[in-house]
PDB file of N, CA, C, O and CB in Angstrom:
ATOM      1  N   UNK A   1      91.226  12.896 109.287  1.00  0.00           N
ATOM      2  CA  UNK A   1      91.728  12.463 110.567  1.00  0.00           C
ATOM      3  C   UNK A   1      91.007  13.243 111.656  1.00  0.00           C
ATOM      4  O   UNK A   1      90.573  14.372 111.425  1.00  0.00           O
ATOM      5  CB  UNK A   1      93.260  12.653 110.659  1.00  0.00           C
ATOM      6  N   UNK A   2      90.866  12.618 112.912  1.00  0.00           N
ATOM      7  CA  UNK A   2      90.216  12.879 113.717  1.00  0.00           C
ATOM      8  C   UNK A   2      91.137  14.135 114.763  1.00  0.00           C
ATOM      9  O   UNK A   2      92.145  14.595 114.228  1.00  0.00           O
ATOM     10  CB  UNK A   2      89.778  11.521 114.225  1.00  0.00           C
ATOM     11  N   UNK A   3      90.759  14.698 116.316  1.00  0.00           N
ATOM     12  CA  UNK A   3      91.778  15.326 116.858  1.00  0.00           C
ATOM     13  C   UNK A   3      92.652  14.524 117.633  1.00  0.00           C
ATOM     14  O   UNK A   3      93.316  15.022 118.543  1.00  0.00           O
ATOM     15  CB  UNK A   3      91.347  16.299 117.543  1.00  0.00           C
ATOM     16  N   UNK A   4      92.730  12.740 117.202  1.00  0.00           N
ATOM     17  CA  UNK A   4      93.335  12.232 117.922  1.00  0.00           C
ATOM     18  C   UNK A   4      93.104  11.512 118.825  1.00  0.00           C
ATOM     19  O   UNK A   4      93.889  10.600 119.082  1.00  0.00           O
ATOM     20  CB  UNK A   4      93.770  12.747 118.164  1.00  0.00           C
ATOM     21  N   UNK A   5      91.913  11.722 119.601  1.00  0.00           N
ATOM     22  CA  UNK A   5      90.959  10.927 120.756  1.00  0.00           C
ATOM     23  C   UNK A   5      90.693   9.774 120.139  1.00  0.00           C
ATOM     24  O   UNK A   5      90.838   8.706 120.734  1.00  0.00           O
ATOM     25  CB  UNK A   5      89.501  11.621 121.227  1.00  0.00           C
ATOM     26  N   UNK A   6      90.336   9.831 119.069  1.00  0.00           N
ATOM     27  CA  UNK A   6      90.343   7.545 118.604  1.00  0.00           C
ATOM     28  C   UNK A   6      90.903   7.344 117.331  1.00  0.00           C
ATOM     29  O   UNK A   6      91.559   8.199 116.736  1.00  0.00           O
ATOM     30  CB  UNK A   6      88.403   6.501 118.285  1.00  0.00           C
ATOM     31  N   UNK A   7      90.697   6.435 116.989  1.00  0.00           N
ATOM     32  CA  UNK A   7      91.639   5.458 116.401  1.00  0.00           C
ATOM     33  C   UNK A   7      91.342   5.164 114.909  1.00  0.00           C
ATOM     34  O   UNK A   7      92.092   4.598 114.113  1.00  0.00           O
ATOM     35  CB  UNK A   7      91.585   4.141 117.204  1.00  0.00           C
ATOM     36  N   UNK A   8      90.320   5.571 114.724  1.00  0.00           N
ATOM     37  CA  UNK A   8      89.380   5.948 113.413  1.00  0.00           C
ATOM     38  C   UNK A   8      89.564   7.217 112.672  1.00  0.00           C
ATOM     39  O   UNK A   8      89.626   8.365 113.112  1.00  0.00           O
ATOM     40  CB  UNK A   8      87.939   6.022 113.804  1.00  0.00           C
ATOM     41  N   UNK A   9      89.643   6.749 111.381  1.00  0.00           N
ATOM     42  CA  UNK A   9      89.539   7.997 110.577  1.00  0.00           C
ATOM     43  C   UNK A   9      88.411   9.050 109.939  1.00  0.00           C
ATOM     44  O   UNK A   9      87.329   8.484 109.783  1.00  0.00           O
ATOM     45  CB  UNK A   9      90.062   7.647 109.709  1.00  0.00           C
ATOM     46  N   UNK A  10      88.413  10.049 109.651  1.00  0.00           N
ATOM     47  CA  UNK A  10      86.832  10.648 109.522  1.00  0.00           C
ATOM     48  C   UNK A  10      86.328  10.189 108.712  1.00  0.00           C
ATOM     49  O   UNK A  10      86.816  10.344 107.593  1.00  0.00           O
ATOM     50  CB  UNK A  10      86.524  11.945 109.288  1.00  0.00           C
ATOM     51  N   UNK A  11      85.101   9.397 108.864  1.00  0.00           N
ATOM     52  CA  UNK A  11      84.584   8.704 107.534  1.00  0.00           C
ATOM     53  C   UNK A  11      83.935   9.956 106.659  1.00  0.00           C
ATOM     54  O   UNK A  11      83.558   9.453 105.601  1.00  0.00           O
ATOM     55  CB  UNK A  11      83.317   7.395 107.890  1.00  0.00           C
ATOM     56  N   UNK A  12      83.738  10.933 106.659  1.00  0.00           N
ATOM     57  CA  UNK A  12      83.500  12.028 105.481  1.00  0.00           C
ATOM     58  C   UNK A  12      82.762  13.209 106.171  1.00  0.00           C
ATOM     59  O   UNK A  12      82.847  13.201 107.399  1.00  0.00           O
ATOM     60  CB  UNK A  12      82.513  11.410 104.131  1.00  0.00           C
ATOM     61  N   UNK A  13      82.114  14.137 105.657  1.00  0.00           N
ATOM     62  CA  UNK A  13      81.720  15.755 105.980  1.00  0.00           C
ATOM     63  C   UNK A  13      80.453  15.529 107.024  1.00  0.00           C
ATOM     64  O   UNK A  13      79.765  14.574 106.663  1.00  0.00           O
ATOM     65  CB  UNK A  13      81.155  16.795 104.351  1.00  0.00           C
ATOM     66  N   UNK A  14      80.108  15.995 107.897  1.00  0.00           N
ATOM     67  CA  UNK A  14      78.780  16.105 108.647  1.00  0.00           C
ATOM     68  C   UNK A  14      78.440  17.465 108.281  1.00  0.00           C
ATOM     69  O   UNK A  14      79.139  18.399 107.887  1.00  0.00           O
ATOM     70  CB  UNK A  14      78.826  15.863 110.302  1.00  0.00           C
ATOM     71  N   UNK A  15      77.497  17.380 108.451  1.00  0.00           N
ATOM     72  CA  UNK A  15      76.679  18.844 107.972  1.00  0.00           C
ATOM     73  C   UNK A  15      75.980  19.386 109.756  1.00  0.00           C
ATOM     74  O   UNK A  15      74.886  19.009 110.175  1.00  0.00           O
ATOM     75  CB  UNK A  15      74.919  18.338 106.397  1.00  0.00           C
ATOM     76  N   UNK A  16      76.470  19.856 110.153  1.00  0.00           N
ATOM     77  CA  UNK A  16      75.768  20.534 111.696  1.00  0.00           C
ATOM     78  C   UNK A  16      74.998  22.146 111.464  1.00  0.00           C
ATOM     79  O   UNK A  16      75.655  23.069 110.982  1.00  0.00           O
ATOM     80  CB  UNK A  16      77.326  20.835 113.053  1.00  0.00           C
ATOM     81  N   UNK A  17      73.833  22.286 111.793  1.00  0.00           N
ATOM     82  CA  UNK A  17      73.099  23.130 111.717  1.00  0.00           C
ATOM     83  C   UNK A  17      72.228  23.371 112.807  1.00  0.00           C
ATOM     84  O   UNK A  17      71.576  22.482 113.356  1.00  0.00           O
ATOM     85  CB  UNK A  17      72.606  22.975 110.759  1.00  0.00           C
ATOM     86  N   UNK A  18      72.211  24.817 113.189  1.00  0.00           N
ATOM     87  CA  UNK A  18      71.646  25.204 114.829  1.00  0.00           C
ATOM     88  C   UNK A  18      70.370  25.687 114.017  1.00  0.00           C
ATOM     89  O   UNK A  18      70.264  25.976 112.825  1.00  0.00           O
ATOM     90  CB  UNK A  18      72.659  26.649 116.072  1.00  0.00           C
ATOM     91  N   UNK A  19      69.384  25.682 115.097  1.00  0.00           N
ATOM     92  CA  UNK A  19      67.753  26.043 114.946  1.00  0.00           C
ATOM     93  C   UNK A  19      67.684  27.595 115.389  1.00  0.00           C
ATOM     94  O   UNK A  19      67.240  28.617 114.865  1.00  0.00           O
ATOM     95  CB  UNK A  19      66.634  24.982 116.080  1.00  0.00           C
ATOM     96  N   UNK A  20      68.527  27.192 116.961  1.00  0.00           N
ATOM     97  CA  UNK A  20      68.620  28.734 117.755  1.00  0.00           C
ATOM     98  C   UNK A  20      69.646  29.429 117.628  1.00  0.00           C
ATOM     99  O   UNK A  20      70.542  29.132 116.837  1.00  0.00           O
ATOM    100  CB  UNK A  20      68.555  28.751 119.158  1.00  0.00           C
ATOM    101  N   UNK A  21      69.673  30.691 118.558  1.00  0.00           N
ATOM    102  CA  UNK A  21      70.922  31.242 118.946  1.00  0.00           C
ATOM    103  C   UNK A  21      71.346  31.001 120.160  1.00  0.00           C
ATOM    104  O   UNK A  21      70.636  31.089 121.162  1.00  0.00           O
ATOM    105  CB  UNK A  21      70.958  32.472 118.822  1.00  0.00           C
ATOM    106  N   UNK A  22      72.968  30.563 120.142  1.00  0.00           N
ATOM    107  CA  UNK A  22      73.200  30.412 121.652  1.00  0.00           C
ATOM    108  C   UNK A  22      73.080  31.958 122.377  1.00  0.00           C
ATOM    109  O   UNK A  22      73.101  31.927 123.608  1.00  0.00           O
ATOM    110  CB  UNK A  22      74.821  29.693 121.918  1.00  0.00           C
ATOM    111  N   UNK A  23      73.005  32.769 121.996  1.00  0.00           N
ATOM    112  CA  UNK A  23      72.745  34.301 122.583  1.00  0.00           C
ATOM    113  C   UNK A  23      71.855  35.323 121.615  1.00  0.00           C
ATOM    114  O   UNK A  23      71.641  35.333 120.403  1.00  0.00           O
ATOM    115  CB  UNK A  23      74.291  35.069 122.799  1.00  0.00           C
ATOM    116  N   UNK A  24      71.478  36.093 122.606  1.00  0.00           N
ATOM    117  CA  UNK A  24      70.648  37.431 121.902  1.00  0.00           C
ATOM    118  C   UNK A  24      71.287  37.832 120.579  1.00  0.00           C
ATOM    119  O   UNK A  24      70.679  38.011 119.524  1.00  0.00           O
ATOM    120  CB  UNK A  24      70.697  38.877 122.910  1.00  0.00           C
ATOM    121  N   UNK A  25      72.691  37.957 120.796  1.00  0.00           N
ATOM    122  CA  UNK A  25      73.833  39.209 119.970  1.00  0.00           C
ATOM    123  C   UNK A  25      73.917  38.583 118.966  1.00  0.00           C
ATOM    124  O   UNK A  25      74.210  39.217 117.953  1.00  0.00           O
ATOM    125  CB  UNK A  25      75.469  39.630 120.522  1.00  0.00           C
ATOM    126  N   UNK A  26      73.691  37.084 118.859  1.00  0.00           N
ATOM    127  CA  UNK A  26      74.155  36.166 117.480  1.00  0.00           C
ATOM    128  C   UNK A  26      72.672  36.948 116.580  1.00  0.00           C
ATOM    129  O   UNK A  26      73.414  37.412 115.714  1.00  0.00           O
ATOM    130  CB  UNK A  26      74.110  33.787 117.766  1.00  0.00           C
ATOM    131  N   UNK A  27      72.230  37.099 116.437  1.00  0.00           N
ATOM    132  CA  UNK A  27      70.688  37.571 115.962  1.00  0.00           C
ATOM    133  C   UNK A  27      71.205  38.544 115.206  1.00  0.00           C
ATOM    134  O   UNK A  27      71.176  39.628 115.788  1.00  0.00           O
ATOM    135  CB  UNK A  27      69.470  38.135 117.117  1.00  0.00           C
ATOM    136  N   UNK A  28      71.838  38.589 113.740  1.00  0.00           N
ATOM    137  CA  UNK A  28      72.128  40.315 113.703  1.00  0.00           C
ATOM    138  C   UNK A  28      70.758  41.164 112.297  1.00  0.00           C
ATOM    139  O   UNK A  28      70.996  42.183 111.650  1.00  0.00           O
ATOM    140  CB  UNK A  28      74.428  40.569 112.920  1.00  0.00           C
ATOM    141  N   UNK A  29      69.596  40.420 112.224  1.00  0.00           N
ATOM    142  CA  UNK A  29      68.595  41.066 112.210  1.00  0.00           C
ATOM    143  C   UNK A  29      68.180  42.745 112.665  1.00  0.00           C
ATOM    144  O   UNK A  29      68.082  43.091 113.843  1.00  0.00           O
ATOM    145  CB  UNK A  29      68.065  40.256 112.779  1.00  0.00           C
ATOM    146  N   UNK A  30      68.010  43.481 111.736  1.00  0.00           N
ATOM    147  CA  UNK A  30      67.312  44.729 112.141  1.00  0.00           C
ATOM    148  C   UNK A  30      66.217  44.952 113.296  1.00  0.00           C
ATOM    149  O   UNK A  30      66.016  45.807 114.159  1.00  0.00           O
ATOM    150  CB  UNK A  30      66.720  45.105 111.040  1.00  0.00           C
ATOM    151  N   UNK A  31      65.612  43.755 112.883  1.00  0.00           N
ATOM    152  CA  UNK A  31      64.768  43.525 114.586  1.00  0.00           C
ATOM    153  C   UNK A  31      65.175  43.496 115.947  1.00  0.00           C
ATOM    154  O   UNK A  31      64.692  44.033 116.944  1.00  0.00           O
ATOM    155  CB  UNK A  31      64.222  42.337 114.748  1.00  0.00           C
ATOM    156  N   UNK A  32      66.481  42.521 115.734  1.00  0.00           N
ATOM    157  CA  UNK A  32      67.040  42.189 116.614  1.00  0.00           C
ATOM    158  C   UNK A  32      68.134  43.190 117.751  1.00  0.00           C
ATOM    159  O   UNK A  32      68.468  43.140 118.935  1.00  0.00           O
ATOM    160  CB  UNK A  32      67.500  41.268 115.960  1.00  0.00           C
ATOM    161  N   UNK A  33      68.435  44.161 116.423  1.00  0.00           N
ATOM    162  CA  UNK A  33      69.391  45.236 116.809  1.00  0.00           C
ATOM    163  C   UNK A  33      67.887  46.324 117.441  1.00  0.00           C
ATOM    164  O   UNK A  33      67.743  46.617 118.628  1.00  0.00           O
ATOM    165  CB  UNK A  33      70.596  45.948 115.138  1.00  0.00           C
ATOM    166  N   UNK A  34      67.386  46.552 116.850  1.00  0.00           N
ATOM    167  CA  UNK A  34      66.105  46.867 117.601  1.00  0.00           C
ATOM    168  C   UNK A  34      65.976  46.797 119.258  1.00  0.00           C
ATOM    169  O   UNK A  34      66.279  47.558 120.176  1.00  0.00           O
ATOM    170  CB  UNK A  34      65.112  45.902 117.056  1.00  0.00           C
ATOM    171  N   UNK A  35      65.438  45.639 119.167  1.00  0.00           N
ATOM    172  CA  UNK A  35      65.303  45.066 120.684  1.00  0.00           C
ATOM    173  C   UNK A  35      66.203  44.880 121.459  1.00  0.00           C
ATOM    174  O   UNK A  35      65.955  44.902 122.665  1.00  0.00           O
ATOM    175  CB  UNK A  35      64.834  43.985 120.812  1.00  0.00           C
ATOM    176  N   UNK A  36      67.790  44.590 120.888  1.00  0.00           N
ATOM    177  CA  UNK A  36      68.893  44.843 121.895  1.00  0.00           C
ATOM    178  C   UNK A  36      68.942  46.240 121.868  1.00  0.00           C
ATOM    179  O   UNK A  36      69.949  46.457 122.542  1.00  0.00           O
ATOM    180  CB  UNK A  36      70.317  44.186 121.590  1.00  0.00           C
ATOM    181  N   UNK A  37      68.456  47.443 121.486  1.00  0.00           N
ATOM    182  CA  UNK A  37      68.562  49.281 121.565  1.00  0.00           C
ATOM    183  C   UNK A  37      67.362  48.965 122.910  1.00  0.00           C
ATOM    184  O   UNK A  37      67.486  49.605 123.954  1.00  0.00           O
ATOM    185  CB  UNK A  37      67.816  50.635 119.617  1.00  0.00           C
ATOM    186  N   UNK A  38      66.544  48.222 122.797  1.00  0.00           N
ATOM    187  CA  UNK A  38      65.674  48.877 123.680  1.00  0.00           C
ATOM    188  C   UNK A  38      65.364  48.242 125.001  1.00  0.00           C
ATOM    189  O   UNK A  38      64.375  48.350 125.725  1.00  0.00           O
ATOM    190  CB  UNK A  38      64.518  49.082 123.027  1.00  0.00           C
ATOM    191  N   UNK A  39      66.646  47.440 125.146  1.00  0.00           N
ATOM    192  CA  UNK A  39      66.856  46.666 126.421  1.00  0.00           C
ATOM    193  C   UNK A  39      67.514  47.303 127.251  1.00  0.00           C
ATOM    194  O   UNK A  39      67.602  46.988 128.438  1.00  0.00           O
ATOM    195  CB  UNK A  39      67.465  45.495 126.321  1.00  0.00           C
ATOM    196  N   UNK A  40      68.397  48.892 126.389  1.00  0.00           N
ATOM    197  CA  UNK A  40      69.706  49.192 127.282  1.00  0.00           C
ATOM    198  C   UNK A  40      68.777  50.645 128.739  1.00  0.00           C
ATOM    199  O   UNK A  40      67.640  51.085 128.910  1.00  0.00           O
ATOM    200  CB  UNK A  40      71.452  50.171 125.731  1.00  0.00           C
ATOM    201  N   UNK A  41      70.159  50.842 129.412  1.00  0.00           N
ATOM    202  CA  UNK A  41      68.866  51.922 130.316  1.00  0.00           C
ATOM    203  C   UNK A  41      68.390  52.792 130.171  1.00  0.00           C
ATOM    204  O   UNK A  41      67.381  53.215 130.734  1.00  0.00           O
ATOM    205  CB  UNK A  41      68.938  52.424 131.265  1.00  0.00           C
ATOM    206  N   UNK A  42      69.278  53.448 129.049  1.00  0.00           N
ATOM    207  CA  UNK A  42      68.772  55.003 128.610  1.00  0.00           C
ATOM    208  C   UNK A  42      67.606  54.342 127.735  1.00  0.00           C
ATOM    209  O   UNK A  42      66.677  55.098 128.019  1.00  0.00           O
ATOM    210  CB  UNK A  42      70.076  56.204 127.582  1.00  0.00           C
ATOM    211  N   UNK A  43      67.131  53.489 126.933  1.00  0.00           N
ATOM    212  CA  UNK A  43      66.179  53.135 125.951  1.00  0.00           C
ATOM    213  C   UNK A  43      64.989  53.433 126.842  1.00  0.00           C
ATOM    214  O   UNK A  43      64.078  54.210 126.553  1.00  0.00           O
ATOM    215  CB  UNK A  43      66.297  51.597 125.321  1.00  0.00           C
ATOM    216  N   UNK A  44      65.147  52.405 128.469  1.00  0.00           N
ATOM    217  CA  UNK A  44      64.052  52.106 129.383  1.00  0.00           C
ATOM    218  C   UNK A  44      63.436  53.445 129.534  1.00  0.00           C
ATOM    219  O   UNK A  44      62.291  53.840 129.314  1.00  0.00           O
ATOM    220  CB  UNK A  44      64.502  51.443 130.783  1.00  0.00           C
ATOM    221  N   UNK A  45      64.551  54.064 129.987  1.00  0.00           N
ATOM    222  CA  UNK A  45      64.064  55.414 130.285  1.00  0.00           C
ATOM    223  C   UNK A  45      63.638  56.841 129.688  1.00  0.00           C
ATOM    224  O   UNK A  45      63.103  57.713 130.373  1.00  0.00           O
ATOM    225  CB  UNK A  45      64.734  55.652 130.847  1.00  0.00           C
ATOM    226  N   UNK A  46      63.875  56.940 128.635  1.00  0.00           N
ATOM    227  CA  UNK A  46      63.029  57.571 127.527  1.00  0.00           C
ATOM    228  C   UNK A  46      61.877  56.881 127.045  1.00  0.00           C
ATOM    229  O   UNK A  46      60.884  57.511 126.680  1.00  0.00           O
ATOM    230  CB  UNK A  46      63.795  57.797 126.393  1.00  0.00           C
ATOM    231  N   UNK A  47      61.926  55.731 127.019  1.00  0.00           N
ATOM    232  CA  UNK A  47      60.607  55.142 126.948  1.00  0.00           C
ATOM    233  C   UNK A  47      59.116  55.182 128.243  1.00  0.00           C
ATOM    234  O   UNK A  47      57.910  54.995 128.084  1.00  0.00           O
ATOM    235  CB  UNK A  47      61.107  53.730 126.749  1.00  0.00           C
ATOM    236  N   UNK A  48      60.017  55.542 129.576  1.00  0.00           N
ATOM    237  CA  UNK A  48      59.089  55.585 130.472  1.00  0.00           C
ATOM    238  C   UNK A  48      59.136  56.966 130.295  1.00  0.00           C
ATOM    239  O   UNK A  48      58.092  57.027 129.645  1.00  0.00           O
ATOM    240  CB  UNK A  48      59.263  54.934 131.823  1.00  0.00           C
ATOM    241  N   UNK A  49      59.562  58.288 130.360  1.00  0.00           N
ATOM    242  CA  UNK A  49      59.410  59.387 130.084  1.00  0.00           C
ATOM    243  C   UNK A  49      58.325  59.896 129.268  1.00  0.00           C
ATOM    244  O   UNK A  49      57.313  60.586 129.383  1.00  0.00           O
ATOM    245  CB  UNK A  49      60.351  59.633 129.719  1.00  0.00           C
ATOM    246  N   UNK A  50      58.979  59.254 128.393  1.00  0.00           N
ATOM    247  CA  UNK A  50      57.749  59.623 126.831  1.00  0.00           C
ATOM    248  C   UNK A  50      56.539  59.220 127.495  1.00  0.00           C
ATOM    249  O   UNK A  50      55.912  60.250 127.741  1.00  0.00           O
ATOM    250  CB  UNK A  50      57.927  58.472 125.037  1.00  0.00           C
ATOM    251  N   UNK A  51      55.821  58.051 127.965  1.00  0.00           N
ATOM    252  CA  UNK A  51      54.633  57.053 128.524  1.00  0.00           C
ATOM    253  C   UNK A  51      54.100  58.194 129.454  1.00  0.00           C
ATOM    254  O   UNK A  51      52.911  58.498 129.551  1.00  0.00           O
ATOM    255  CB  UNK A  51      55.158  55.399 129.439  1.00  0.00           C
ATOM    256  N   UNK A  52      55.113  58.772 130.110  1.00  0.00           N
ATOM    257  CA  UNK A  52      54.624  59.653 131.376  1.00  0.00           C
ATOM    258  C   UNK A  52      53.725  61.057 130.742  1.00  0.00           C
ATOM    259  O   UNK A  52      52.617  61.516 131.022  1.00  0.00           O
ATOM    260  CB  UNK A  52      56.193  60.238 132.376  1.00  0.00           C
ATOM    261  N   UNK A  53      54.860  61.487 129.702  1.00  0.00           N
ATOM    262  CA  UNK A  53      54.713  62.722 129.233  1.00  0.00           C
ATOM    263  C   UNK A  53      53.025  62.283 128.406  1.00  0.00           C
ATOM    264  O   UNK A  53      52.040  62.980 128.653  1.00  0.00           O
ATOM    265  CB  UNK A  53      56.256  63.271 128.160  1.00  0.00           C
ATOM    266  N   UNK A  54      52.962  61.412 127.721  1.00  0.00           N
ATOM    267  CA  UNK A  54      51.523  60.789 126.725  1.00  0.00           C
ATOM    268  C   UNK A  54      50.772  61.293 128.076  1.00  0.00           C
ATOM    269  O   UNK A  54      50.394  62.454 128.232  1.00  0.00           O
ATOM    270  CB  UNK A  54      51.309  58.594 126.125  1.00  0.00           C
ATOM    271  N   UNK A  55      50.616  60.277 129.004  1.00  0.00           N
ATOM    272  CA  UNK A  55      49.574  60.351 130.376  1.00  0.00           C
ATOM    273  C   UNK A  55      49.545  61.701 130.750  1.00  0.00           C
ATOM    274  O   UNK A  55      48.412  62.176 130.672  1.00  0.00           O
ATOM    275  CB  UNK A  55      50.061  59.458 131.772  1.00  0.00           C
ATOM    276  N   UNK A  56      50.341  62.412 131.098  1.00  0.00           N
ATOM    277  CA  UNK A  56      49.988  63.345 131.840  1.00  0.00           C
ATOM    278  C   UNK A  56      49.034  64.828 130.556  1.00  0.00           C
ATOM    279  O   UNK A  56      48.039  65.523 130.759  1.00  0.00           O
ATOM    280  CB  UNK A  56      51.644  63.750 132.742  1.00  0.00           C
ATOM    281  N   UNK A  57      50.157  64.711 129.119  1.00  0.00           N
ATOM    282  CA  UNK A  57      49.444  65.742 128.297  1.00  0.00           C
ATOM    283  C   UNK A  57      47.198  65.410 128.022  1.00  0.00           C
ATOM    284  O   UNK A  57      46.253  66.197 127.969  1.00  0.00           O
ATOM    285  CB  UNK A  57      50.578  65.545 126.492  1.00  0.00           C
ATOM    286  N   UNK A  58      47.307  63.850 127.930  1.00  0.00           N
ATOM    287  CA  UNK A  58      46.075  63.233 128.160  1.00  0.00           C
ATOM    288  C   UNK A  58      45.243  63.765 129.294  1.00  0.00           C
ATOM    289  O   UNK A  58      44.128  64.285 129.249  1.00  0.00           O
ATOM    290  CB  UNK A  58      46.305  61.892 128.360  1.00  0.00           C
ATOM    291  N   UNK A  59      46.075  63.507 130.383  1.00  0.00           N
ATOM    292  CA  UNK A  59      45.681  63.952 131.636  1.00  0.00           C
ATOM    293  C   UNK A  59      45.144  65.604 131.788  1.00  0.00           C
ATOM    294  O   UNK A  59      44.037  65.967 132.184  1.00  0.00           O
ATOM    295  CB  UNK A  59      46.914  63.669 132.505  1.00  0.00           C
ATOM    296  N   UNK A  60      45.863  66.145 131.510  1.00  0.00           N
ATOM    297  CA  UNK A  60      45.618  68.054 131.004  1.00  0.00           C
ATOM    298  C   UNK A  60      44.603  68.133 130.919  1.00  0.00           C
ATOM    299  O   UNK A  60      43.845  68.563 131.788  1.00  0.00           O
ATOM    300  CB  UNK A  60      46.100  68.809 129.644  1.00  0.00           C
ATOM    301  N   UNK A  61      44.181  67.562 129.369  1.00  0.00           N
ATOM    302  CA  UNK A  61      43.680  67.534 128.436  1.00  0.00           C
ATOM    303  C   UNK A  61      42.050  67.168 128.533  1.00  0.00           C
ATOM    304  O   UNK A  61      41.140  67.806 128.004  1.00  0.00           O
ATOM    305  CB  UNK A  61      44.477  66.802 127.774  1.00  0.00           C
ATOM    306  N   UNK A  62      41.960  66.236 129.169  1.00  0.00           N
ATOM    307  CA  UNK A  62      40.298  65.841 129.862  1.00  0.00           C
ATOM    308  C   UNK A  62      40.435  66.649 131.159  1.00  0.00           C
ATOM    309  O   UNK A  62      39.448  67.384 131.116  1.00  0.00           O
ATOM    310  CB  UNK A  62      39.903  63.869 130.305  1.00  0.00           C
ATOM    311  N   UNK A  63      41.149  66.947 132.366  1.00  0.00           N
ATOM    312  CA  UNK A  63      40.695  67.579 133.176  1.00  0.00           C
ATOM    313  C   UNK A  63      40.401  69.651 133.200  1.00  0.00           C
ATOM    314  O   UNK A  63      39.680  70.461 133.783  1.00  0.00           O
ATOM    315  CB  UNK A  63      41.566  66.950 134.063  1.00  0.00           C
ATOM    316  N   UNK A  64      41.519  69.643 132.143  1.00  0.00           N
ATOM    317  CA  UNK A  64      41.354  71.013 131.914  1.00  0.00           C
ATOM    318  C   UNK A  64      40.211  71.408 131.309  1.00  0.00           C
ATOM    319  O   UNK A  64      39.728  72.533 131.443  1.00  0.00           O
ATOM    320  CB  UNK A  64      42.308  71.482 131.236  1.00  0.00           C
ATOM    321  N   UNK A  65      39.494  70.045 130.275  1.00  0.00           N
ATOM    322  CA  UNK A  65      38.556  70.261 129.953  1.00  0.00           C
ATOM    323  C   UNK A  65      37.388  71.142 130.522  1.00  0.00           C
ATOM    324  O   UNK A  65      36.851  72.237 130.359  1.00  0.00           O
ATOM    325  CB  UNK A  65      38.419  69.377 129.798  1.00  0.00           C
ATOM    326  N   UNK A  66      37.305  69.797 131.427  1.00  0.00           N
ATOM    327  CA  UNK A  66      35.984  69.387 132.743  1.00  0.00           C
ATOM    328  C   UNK A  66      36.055  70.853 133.329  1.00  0.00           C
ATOM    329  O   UNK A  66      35.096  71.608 133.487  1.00  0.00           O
ATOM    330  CB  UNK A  66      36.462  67.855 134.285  1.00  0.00           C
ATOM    331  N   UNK A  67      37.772  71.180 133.706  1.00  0.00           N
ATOM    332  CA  UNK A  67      37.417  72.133 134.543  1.00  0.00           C
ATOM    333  C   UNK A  67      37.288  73.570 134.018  1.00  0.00           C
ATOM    334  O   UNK A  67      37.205  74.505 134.814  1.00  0.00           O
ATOM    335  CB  UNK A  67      38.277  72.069 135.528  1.00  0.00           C
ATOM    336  N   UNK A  68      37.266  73.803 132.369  1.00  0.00           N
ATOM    337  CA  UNK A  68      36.263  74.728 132.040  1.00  0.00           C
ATOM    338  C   UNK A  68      34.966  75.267 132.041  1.00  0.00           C
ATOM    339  O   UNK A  68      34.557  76.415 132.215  1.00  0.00           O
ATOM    340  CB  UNK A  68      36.290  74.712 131.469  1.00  0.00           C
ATOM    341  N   UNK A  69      34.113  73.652 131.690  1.00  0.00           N
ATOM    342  CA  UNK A  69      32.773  73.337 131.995  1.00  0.00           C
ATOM    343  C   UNK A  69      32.686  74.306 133.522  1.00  0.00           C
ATOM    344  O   UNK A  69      32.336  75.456 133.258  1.00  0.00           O
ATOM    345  CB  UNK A  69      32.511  71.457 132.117  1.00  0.00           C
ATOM    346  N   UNK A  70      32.873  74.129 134.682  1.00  0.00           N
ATOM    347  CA  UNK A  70      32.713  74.256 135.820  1.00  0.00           C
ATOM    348  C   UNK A  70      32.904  75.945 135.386  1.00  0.00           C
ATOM    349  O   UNK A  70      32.839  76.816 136.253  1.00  0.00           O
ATOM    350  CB  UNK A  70      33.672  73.329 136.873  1.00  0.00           C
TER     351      UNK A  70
END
């Protein structure tokens, strides 16, 4: 039986199957938990930290060089 809206009875099982996710969170993949860790702000921001800290030890690193040479 149907919820009532018509007049017909269920003629038998449908099979419904999604391709996507209606949201990020439905994803519960290790990947997925992943990339929702590294969406949040503290993620952003240890991630730009770290990037800074790479550049600048880099940075040292060839100019302190150079400026031994001298």
């Amino acid at each position: 039986m149907t919820s009532g809206t018509s007049a017909q009875a269920g003629t038998g099982s449908t099979i419904i199957a999604m391709t996507t996710f209606e949201n990020l969170d439905a994803d519960l993949t290790p990947r997925a938990a992943v990339r929702r860790l590294l969406r949040t702000r503290l993620a952003r921001f240890i991630t730009a930290y770290l990037e800074m800290t790479l550049a600048m030890l880099v940075g040292m690193g060839l100019l302190g060089g150079g400026w031994d040479v001298l």
